[in-house]
C-alpha positions in Angstrom: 50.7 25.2 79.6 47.8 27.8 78.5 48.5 29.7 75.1 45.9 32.8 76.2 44.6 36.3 74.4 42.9 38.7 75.5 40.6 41.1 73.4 38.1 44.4 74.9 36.0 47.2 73.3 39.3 48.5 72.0 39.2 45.6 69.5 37.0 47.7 66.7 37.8 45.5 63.6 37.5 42.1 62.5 41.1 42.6 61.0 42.5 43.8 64.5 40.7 40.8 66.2 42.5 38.5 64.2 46.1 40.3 64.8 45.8 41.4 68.1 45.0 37.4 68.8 47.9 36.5 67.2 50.2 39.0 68.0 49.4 38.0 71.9 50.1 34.2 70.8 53.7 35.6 69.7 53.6 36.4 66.1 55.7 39.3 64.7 54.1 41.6 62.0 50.7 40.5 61.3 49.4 41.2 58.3 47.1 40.0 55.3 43.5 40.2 54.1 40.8 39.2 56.2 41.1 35.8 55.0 44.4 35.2 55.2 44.6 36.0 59.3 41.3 34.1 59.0 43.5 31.0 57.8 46.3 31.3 60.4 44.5 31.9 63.3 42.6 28.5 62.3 45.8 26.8 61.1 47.4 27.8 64.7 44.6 26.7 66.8 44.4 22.6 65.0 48.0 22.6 65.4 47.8 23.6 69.2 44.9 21.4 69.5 46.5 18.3 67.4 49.7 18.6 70.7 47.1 18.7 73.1 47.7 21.8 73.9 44.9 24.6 75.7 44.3 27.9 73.7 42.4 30.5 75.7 40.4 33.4 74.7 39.5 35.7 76.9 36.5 38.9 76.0 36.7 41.5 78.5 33.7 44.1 78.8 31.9 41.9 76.5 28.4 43.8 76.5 31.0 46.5 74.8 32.3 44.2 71.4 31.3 45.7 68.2 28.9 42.7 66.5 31.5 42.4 63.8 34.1 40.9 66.4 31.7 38.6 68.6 31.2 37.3 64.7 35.0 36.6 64.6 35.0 34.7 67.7 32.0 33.1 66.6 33.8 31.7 63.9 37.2 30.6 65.9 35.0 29.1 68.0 33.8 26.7 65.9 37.1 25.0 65.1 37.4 21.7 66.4 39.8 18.8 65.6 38.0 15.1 66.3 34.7 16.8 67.0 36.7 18.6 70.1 37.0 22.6 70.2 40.2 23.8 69.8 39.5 27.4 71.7 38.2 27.6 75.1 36.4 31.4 75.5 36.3 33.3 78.9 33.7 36.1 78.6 33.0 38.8 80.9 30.5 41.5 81.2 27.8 43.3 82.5 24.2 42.0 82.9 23.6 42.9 79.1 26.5 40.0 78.1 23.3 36.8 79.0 21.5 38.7 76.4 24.0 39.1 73.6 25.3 35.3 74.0 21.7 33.8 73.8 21.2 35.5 70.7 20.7 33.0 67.8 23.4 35.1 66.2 26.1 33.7 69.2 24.1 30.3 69.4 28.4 28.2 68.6 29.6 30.5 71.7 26.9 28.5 73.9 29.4 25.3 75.0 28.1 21.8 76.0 30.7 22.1 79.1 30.6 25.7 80.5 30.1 27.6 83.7 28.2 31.2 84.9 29.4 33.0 86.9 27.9 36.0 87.9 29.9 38.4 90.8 27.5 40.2 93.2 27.8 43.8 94.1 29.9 44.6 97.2 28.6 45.1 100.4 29.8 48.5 102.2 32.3 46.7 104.7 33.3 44.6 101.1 34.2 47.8 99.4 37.0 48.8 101.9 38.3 45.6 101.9 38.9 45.6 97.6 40.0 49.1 98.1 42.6 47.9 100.9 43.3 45.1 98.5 43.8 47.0 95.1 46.8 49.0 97.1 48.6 46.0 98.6 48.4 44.5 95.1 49.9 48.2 93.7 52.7 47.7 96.2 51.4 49.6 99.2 49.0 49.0 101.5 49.2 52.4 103.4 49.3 54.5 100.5 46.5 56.4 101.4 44.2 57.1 104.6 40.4 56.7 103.5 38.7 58.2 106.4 35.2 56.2 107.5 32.9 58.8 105.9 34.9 58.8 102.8 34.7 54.9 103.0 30.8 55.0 103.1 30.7 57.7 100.7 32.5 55.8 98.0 30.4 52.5 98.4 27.2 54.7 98.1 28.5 56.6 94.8 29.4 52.8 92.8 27.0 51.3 94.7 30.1 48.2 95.1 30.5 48.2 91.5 33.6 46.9 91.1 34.2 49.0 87.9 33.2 52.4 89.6 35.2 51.6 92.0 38.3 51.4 90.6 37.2 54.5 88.5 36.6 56.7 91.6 39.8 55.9 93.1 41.7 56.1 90.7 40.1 59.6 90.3 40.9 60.2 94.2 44.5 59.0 94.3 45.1 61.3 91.2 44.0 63.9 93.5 45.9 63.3 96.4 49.1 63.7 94.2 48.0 66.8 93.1 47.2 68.0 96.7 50.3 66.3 97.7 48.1 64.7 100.9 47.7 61.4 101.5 44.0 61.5 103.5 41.2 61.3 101.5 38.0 63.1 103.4 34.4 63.1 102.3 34.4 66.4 100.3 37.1 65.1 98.2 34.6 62.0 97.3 31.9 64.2 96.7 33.6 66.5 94.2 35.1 64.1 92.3 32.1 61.8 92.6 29.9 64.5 90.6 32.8 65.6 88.0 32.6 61.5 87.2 28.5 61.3 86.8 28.6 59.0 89.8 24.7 59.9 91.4 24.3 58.0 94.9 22.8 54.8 94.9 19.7 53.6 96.5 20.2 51.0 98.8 18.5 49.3 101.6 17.6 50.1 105.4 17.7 47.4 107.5 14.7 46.4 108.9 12.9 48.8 106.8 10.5 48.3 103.8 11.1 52.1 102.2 14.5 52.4 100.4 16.6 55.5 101.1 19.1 57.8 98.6 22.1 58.3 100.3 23.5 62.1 99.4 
């Protein structure tokens, strides 16, 4: 019952904002001037809105949107039909995003009714278990053997950063095919680690007060 877009940093323009929106809702070879896809987008949304109907914008990697499409969405956002918004907005990204959307600039994006919700960095034991979880999701579970020191090795290089993560291991699986093995070891981590920029984090002892650089 959700009529939903999604947009990232690939959006550049305001004209591909507009058509990548609509193209996602279902239309067939957008095109126009600005103002015209300006006028459709709105004419869509207050007819969804006038059935009752839930559009859903979602801004992936928002710290990442050029200015000239967070305007865009500014100005979707302030359709409403009997003082109600017609668009409901799901954006996501770093730290950097509380910034950008408390800017006077984004001060319509700031909704009456709205929720924050800020994910916390994985643990060590955390890590493993996405990891395990990102394979079952991809279909299988026992794809590959991460040995313990690998495991620790990882979490220290994205420091449970989600989006490292995925970025390492994708990094590693690649090279397991090429190796044709399906183990991945330490030195593996490592090497790939440093070709992706990925410097070890700092992180905590227990029951110390200094802080330690794992290498």
């Amino acid at each position: 019952d959700v009529f939903y877009a999604t947009i990232d940093e690939s959006c550049r323009t305001a004209n591909d904002f507009y058509s990548m929106f609509l193209r996602q809702l279902g239309f067939k070879n957008i095109m126009g001037t600005l103002n015209e896809l300006r006028s459709i987008t709105r004419e869509f949304l207050v007819h969804r809105a006038s059935t009752g109907d839930t559009v859903l914008m979602v801004v992936d990697n928002a710290h990442l949107i050029r200015p000239v499409v967070l305007d865009q969405l500014h100005w979707i956002a302030a359709a409403r039909v009997d003082d109600r918004r017609v668009l409901s907005v799901v954006i996501a990204g770093n730290s950097r995003i509380s910034r950008i959307i408390e800017s006077p600039a984004l001060q319509e994006l700031r909704f009456r009714s709205h929720m924050d919700f800020h994910i916390r960095v994985f643990s060590e034991e955390d890590t493993v278990e996405y990891m395990r979880y990102r394979l079952d999701q991809a279909g299988n579970i026992n794809a590959v053997a991460i040995d313990e020191k690998a495991q620790a090795l990882i979490y220290r290089f994205t420091g449970g950063n989600p989006g490292p993560i995925n970025k390492l291991c994708n990094a590693l699986l690649n090279k397991c095919y090429e190796q044709e093995t399906r183990t991945v070891r330490q030195e593996m981590v490592r090497t790939l680690a440093s070709d992706l920029d990925l410097l070890p984090h700092v992180v905590p002892l227990l029951g110390k007060e200094r802080r330690q650089s794992y290498k």
